[in-house]
VEXVEX-293308 format. One record per residue (C-alpha): residue in one letter; residue number from 1; x, y, z. Coordinates in Angstrom, 1 decimal, decimal comma. Each point is the difference from the previous one (the first is absolute). Layout:
// residues N
r A | k NUM | u X | v Y | w Z
...
This chain:
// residues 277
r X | k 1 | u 44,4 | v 140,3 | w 93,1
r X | k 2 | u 3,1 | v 0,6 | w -1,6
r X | k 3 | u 1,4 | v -2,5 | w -2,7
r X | k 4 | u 3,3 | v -1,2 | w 1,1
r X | k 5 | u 2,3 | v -2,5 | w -2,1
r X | k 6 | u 0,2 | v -2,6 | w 2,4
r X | k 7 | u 3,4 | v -0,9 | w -0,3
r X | k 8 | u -0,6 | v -4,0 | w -0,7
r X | k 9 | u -1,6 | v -0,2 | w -3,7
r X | k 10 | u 3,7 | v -1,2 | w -1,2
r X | k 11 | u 1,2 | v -3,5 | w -0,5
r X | k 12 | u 2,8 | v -1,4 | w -1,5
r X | k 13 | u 0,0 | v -0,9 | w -3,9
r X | k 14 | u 1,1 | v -3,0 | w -1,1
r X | k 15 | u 3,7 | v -0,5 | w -0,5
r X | k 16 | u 0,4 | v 0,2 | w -3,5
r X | k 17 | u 2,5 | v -2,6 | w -0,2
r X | k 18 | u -3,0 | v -2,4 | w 0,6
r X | k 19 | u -0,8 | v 1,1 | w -4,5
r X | k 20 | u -2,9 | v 1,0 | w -1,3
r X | k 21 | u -1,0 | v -3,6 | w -1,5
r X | k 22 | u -0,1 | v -2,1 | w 3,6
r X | k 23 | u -2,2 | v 3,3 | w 1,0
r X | k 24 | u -2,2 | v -0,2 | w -2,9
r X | k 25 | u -1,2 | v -3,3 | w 0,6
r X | k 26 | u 0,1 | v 0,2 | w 3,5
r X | k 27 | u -2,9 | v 2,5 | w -0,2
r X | k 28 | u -1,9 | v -2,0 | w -3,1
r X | k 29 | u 0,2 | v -2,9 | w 2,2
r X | k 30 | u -1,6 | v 1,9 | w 2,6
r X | k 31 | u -2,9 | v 1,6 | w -2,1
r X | k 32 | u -0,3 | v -3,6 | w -1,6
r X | k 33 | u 0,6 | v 1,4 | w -3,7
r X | k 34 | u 1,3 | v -2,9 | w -2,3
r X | k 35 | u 2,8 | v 1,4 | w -2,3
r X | k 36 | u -2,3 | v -0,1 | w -2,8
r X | k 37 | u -2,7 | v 1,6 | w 1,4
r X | k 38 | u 2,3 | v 2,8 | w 1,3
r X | k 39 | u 1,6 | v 0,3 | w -3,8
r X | k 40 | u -3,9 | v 0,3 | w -1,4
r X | k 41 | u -0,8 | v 2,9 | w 2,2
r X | k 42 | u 3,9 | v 2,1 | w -0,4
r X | k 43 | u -0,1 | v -0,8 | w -3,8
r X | k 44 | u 2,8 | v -2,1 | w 0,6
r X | k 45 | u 0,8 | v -3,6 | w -0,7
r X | k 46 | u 0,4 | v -2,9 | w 2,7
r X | k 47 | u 3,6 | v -0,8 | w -1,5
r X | k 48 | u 1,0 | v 3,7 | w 0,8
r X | k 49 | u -1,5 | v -0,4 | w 3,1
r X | k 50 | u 1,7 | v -3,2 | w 0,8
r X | k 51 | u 3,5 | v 1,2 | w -1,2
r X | k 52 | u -0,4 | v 3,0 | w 2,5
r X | k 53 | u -0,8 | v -1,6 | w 2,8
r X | k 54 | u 2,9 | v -2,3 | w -0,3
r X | k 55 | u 2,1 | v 2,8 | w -0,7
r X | k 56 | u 0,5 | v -1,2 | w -3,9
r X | k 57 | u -1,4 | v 3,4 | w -0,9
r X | k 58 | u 0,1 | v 3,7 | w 1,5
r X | k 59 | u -3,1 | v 1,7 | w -0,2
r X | k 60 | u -0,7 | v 4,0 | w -1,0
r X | k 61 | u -0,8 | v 2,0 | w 2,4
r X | k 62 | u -3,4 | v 0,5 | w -1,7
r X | k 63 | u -0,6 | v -3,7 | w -0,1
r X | k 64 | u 0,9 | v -0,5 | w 3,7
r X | k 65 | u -2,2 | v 2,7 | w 0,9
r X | k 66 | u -2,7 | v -1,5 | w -2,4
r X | k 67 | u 0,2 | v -3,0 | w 1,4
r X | k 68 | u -0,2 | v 0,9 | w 3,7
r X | k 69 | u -2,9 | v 2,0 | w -0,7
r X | k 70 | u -2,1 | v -3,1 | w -0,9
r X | k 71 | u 1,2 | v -2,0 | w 3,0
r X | k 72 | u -1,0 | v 2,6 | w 1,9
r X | k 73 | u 3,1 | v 0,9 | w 1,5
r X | k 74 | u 0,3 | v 2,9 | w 2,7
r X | k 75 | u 2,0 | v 3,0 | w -0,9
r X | k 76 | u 2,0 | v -0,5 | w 2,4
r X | k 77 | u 1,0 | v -3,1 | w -1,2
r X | k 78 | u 0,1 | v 1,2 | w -3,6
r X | k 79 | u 3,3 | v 1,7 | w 0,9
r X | k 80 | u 1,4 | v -3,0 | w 1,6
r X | k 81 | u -0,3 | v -2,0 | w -3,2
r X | k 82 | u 0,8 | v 3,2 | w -2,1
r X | k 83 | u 3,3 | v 0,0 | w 2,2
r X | k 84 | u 0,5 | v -4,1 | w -0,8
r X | k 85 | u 0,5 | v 0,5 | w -2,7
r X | k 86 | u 2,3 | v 2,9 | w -0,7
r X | k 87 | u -2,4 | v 2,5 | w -0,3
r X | k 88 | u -0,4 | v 3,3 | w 2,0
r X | k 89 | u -3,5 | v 0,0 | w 2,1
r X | k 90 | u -2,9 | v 1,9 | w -1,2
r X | k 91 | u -2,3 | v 1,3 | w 2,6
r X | k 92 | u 2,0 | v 2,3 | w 2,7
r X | k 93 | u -1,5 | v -0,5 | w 3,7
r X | k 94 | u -0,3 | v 3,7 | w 1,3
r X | k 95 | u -0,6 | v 0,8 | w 3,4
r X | k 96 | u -3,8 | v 1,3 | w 0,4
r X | k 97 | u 2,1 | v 2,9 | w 2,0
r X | k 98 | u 1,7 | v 1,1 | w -3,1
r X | k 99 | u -1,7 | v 3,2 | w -2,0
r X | k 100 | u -0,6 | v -1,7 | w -2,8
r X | k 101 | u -2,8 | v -2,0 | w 1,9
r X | k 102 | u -1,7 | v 2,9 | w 1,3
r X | k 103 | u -2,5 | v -0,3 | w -2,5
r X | k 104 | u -0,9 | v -3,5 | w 1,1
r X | k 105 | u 0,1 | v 0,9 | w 3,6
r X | k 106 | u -2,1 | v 2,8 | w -0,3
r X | k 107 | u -2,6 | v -2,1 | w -1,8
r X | k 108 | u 0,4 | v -3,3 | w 2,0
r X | k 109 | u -0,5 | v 2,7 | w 3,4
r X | k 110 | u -3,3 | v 1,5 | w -1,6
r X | k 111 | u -1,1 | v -3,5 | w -0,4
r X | k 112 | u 0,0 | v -1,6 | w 2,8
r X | k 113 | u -0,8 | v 3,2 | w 2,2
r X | k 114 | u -3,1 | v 0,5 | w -2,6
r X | k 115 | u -1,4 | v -3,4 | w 1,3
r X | k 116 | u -0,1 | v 1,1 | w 3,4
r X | k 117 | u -1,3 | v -0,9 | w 2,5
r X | k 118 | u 0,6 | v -3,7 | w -1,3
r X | k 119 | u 3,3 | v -1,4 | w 0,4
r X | k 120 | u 2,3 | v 0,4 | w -2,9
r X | k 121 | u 3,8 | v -0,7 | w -0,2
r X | k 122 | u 2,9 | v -0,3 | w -2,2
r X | k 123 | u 2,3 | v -3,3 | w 0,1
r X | k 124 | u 3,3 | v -1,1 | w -1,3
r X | k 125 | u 0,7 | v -3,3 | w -1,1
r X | k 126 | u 0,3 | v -1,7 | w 3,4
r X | k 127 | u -2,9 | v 2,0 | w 1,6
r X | k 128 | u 2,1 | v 2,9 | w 1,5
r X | k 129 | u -2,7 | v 3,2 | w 0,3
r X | k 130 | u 1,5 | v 2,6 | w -1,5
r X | k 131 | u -3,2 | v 1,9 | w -0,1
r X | k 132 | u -3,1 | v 0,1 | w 2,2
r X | k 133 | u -3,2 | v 2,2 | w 0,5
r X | k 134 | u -1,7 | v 0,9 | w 3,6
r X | k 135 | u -2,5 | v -2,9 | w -0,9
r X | k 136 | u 3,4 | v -2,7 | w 0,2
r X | k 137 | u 0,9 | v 2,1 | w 3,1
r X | k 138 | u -3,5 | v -0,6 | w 1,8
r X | k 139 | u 0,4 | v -3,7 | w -0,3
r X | k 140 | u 3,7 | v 0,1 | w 1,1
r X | k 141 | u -1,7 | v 1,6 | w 3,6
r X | k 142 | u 1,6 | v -1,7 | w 3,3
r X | k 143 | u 2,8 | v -2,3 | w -2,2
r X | k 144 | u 3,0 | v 0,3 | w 2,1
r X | k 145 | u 2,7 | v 2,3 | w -0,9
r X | k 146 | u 2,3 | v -3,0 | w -0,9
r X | k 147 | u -1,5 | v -0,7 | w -2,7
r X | k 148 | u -0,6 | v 3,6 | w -1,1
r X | k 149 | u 3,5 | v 0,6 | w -1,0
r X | k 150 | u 0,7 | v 0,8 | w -3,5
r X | k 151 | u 0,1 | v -2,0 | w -2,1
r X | k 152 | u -3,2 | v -0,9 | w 0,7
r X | k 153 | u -1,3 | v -3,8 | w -1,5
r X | k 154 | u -3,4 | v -0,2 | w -0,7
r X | k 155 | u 0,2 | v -4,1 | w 0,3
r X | k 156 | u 2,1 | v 0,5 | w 3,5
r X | k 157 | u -2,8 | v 2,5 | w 1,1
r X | k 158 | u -3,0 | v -2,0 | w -1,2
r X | k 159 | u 0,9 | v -3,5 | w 1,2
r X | k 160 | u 2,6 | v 0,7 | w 3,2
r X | k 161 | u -1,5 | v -1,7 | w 3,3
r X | k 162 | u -0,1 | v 3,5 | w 1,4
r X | k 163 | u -0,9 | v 2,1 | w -3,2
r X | k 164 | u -3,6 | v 0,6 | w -1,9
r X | k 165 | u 0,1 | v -4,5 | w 0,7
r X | k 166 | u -2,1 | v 0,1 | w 3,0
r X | k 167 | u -2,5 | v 2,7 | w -0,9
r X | k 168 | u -0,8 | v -1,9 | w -3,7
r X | k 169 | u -3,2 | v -1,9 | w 0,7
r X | k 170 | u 0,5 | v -3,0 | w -2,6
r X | k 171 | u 3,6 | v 0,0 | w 0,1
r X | k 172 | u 0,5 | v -3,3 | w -1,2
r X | k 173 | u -1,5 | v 0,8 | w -3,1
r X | k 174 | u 1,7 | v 3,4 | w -0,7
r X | k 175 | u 3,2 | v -1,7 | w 1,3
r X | k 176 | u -0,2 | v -3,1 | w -2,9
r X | k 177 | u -1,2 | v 2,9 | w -2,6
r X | k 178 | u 3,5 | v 2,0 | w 0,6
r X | k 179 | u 1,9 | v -2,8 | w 0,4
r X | k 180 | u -1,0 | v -1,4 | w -3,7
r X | k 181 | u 0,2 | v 3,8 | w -1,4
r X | k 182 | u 4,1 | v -0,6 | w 1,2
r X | k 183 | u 0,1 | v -3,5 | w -1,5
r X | k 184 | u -1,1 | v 1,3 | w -3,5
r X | k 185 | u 2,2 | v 2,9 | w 0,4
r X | k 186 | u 2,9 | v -2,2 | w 0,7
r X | k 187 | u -0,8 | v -2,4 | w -2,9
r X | k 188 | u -0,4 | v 3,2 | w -2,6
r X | k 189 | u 3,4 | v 1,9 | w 1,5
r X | k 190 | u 2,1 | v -2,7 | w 1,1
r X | k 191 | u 1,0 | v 2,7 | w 3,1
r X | k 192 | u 2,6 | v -1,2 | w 2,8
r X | k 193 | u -1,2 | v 3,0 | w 2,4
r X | k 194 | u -3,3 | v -0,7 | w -0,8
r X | k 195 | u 0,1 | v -4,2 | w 0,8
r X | k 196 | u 2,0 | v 1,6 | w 3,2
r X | k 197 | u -3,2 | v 1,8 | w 1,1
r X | k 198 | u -2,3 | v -2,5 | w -0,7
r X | k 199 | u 2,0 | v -2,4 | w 2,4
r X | k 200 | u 0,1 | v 2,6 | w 2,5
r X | k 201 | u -3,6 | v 0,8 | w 0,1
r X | k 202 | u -1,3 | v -3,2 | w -0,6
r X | k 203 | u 1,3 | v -1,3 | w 3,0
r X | k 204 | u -1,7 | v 2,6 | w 2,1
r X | k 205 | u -1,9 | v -2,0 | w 2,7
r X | k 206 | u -3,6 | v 0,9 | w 0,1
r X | k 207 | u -1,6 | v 2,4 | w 2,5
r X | k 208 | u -1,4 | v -1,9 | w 3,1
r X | k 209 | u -3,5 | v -0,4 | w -0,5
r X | k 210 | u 0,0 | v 0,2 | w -3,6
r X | k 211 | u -3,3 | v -1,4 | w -0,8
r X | k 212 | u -1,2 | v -2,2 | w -3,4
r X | k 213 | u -2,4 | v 3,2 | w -1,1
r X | k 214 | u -0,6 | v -0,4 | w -3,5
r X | k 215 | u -1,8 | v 2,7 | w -2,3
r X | k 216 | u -3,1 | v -1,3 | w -2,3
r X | k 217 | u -2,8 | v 1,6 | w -1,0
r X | k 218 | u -1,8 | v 0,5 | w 3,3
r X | k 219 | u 2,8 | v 3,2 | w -0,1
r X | k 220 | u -1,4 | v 1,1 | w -2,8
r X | k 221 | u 3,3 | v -0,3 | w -2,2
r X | k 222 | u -0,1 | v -2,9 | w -2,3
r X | k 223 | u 2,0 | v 1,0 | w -2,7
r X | k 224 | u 3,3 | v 0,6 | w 1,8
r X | k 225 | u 1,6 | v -1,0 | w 3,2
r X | k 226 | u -0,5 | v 3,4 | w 2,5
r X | k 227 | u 3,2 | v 0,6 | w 2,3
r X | k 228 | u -2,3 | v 0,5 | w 2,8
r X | k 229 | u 2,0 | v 1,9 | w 3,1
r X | k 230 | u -0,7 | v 1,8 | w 2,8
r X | k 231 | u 0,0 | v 3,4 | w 1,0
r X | k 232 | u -0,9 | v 2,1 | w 2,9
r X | k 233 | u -2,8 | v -2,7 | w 0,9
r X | k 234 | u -1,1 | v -0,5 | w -3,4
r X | k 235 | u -0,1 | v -2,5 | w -2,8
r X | k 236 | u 1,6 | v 1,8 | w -3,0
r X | k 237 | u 0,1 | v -2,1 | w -3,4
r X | k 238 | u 2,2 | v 0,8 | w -3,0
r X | k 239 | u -0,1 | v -1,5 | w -3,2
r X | k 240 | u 4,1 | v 0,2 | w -1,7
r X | k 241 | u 0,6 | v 0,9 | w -3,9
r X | k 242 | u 3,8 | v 0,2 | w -0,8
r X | k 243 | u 1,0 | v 2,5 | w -3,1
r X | k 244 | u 3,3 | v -0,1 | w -2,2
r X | k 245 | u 1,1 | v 2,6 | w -2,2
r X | k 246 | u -0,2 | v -0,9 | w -3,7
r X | k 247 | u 2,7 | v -0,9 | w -2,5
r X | k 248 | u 3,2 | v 1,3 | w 2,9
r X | k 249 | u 2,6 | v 1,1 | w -1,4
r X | k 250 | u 2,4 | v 0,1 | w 3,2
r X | k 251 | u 0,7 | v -2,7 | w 2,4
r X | k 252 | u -1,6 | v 2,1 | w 3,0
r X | k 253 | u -2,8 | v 0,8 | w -1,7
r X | k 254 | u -1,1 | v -3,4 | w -1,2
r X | k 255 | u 0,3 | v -1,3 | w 3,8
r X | k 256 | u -2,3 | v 2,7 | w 1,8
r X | k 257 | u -3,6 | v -1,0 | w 0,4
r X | k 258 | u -2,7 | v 2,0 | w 1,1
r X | k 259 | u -2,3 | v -1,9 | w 2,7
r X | k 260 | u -3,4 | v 1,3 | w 0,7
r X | k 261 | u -2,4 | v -0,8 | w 2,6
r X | k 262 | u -4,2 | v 0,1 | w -1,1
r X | k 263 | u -2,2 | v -0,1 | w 3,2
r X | k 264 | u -2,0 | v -3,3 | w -0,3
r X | k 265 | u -3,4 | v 0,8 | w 1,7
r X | k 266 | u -1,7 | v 3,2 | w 1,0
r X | k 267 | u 1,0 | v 0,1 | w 3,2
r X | k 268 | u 3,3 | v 0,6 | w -0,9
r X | k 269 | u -0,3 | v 2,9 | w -2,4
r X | k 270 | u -2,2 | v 1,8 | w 2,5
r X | k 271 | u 2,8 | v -0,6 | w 2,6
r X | k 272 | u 2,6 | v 1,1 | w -2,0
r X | k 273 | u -1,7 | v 3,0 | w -1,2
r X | k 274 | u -0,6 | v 1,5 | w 3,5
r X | k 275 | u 3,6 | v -0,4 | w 0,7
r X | k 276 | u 0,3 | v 2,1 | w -2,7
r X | k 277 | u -2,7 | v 3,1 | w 0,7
C-alpha cells in the first residue's frame, strides 16, 4: 500500500511569547530532573540553569538544544523552545510526499511489504496509517466503509464499537494495553491532538457481549499479551513490537513508527501462510 502523508502529524508550537525559561522547567518538572541534576548531565551549572528558567539568563542555542536532549525532549518540541527563545527551529517537518523522502519511503514500503503476510504499518504521531501491507488489509476485512476513510486511525479502527472491537477475543486486555501506550505517549509529548484522541476513543462503549477472556499461559503466550482477534472463523493471535527511527533529524521523521504484528502460536503462521500460497 501506498505511503500517504496523512495530513494530521502537525500541531501548533508553542507561542513563543510564553520564553524559553517557563518552557525549560515546565519540561524538567515533567521528567522530574532537579536543576542540579540537569546542570551535571549538560555540563552546566544549577545557577545557569536557575537564571534561565526565570529568564535572568538567555541560553545558546547549543545549550538549549543540549539541554533538551537530556530531558528527552521531542523534536518537535525542540523547535518550540528553540523559537522561545529567539532562535530559528532546527529540524524542518517535510511532507513524506516530498522527493526528498523518497528514499525513506521506498525503504519504509520494502519493510513492511517484506514482512508479509503479517500485518505491518506505518503511523504518525496520533496513530494516522499512512502506510499499510495486505496483512493490515486482511484484518481490516468487513469494517464498515465509515471508518475506512482516509485518514485512517489505527486507535479508532481497533477500539470503535463497530471496528476490529467485536472480533478481539480478550478485548479488555488489548483495550487497557492501548489505552496506557496513549497515556505514556501523552506524558512524554505533552500532545493536545493526541489527549483529544484518547478522550475520544476511550469513551468508546464496549461491544455487547464483550466477555472478561483473559490470556495466560494455557494460550501458550506468557511472555507478552497476544491481541487475539478473529477472522474468517478463526482465532488469530498477534504479538505487537513498535519501531522508531534512530537519532531523527526532522520532525516527521522522529514521529513515524513502524508497528509489526508476530503470529503468536502455530496456528496462526500456518493460517497466514496459506493466504499467502
Amino acid at each position: 500500500m501506498t505511503i500517504v502523508p496523512s495530513g494530521t502529524t502537525s500541531r501548533p508550537g508553542t507561542p513563543p511569547d510564553r520564553g524559553a525559561g517557563p518552557l525549560l522547567r515546565a519540561w524538567r518538572e515533567q521528567r522530574r530532573v532537579s536543576q542540579l541534576k540537569l546542570a551535571l548531565r549538560a555540563g552546566s551549572s544549577a545557577r545557569h540553569i536557575s537564571f534561565v528558567e526565570t529568564g535572568r539568563s538567555r541560553p545558546s542555542e547549543e545549550m538549549l538544544l543540549r539541554l533538551a536532549e537530556h530531558l528527552d525532549v521531542p523534536v518537535r518540541d525542540r523547535n518550540a523552545l528553540l523559537l522561545a527563545a529567539g532562535y530559528a527551529p532546527r529540524y524542518p517537518q517535510t511532507p513524506l510526499d516530498d522527493p526528498s523522502m523518497a528514499a525513506l519511503r521506498e525503504g519504509v514500503e520494502r519493510l513492511i511489504q517484506g514482512y508479509e503476510p503479517y500485518p505491518a504499518l506505518v503511523l504518525d504521531a496520533t496513530y494516522h496509517v499512512v502506510a499499510a501491507n495486505r496483512g493490515i488489509a486482511m484484518l481490516l476485512d468487513g469494517v464498515p466503509e465509515s471508518l475506512l476513510v482516509p485518514p485512517l486511525n489505527a486507535m479508532r479502527l481497533v477500539l470503535h464499537p463497530e471496528g476490529l472491537a467485536p472480533r478481539i477475543r480478550n478485548l479488555r486486555a488489548w483495550r487497557g494495553h492501548l489505552l496506557e501506550q496513549m497515556e505514556r505517549q501523552i506524558a512524554l509529548r505533552r500532545s493536545e491532538p493526541l489527549r483529544a484522541l484518547y478522550e475520544e476513543v476511550a469513551a468508546y462503549p464496549l461491544p455487547p457481549g464483550t466477555t472478561d477472556e483473559e490470556p495466560g499461559e494455557e494460550l501458550g503466550v506468557s511472555f507478552a499479551l497476544p491481541m487475539r482477534i478473529e477472522h474468517a472463523g478463526r482465532v488469530l493471535s498477534f504479538i505487537s513490537s513498535i519501531s522508531t527511527f534512530n537519532t531523527p533529524m526532522d520532525v516527521t521523521v522522529a514521529e513515524l513508527a513502524i508497528e509489526t504484528f508476530l503470529p503468536a502460536d502455530p496456528a496462526t503462521v500456518k493460517y497466514l501462510q496459506s493466504l499467502s500460497m
